[in-house]
C-alpha positions in Angstrom: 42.2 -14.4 11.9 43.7 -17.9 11.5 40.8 -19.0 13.7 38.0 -17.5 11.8 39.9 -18.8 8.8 38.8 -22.1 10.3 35.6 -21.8 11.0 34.3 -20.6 8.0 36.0 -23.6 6.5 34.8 -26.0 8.3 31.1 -24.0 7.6 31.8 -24.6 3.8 32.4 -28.0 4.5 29.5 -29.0 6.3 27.4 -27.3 4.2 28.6 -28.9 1.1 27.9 -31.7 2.9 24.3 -31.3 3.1 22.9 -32.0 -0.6 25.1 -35.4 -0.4 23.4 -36.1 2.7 19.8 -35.2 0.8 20.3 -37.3 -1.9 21.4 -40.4 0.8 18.5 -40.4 2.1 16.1 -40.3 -0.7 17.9 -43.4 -2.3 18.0 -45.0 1.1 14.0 -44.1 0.9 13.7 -45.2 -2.4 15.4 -49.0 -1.8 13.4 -49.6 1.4 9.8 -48.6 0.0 7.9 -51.0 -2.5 4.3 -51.8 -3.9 1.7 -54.0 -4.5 0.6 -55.3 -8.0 -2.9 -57.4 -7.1 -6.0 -57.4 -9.4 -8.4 -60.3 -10.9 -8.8 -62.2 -14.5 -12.3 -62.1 -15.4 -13.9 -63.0 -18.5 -15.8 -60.8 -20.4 -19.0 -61.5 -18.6 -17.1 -60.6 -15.4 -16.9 -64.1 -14.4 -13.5 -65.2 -12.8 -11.1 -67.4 -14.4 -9.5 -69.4 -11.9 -6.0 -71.2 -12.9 -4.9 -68.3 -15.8 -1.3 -67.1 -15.8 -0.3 -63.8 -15.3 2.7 -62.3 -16.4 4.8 -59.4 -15.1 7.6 -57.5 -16.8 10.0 -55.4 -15.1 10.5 -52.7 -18.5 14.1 -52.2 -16.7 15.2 -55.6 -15.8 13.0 -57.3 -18.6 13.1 -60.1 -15.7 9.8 -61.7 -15.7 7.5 -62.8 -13.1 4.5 -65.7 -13.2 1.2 -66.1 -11.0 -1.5 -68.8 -11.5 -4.5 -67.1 -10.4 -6.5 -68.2 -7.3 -10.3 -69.6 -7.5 -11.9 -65.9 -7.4 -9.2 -65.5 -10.6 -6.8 -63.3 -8.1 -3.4 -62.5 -8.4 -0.7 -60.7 -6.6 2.7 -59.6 -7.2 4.2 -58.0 -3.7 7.9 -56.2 -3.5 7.6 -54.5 -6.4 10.2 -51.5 -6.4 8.5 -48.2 -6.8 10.3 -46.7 -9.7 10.1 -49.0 -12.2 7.3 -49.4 -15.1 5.6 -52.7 -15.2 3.6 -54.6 -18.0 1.2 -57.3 -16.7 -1.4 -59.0 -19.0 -2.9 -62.5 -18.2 -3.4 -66.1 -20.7 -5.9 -68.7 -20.5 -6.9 -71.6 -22.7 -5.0 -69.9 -25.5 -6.9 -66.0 -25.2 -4.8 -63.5 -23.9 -6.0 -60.2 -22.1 -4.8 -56.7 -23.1 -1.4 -55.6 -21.7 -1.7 -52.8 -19.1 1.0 -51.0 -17.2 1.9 -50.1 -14.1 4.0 -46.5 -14.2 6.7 -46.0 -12.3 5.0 -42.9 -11.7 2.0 -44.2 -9.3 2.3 -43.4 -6.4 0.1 -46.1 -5.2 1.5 -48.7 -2.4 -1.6 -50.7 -3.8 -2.3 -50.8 -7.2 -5.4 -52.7 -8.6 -5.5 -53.7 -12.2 -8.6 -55.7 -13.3 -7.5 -58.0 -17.1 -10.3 -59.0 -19.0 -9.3 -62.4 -21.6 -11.3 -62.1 -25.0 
């Protein structure tokens, strides 16, 4: 008796153990995976604007990031983390673009966002 006793303890224990385990590995998932913010500036004849800025907001953080854009008017913004929202718009010569967002729900581990200075 004594040593069924025990064994269905230590059943209850392990299997207590198992949605602790679950949600171990799906933050452990979570830290190690991140994304890719690139896109262009263009103008509004589709020309690139080399040299604008681009800024990125982490909506959680508020910390902001910076990228002068290459010669095509390319930008990238690597290690982003996956669950987070993002605002990015772009300035140049005193115009600014539109403000887009990247949701924390996008799945991509590229995303692509094209801003367009007025």
């Amino acid at each position: 008796m004594k040593r069924q006793f025990g064994i269905v303890v230590l059943a209850l224990v392990c299997l207590s153990m198992l949605p602790l385990a679950s949600a171990s590995a799906v933050l452990q998932r979570g830290q190690n995976e991140s994304r890719t913010l690139i896109g262009h500036v263009l103008t509004k004849q589709d020309d690139p604007i080399q040299k604008a800025v681009v800024y990125l907001k982490n909506t959680k953080s508020l910390v902001i990031k910076t990228y002068i854009t290459d010669s095509d008017g390319s930008y990238r913004f690597p290690g982003l983390a996956t669950n987070v929202d993002y605002e990015v718009y772009a300035e140049h010569q005193g115009a600014r673009s539109d403000t887009k967002t990247l949701s924390g729900f996008d799945s991509r581990k590229q995303a692509n966002i094209t801003l367009r200075i007025k």
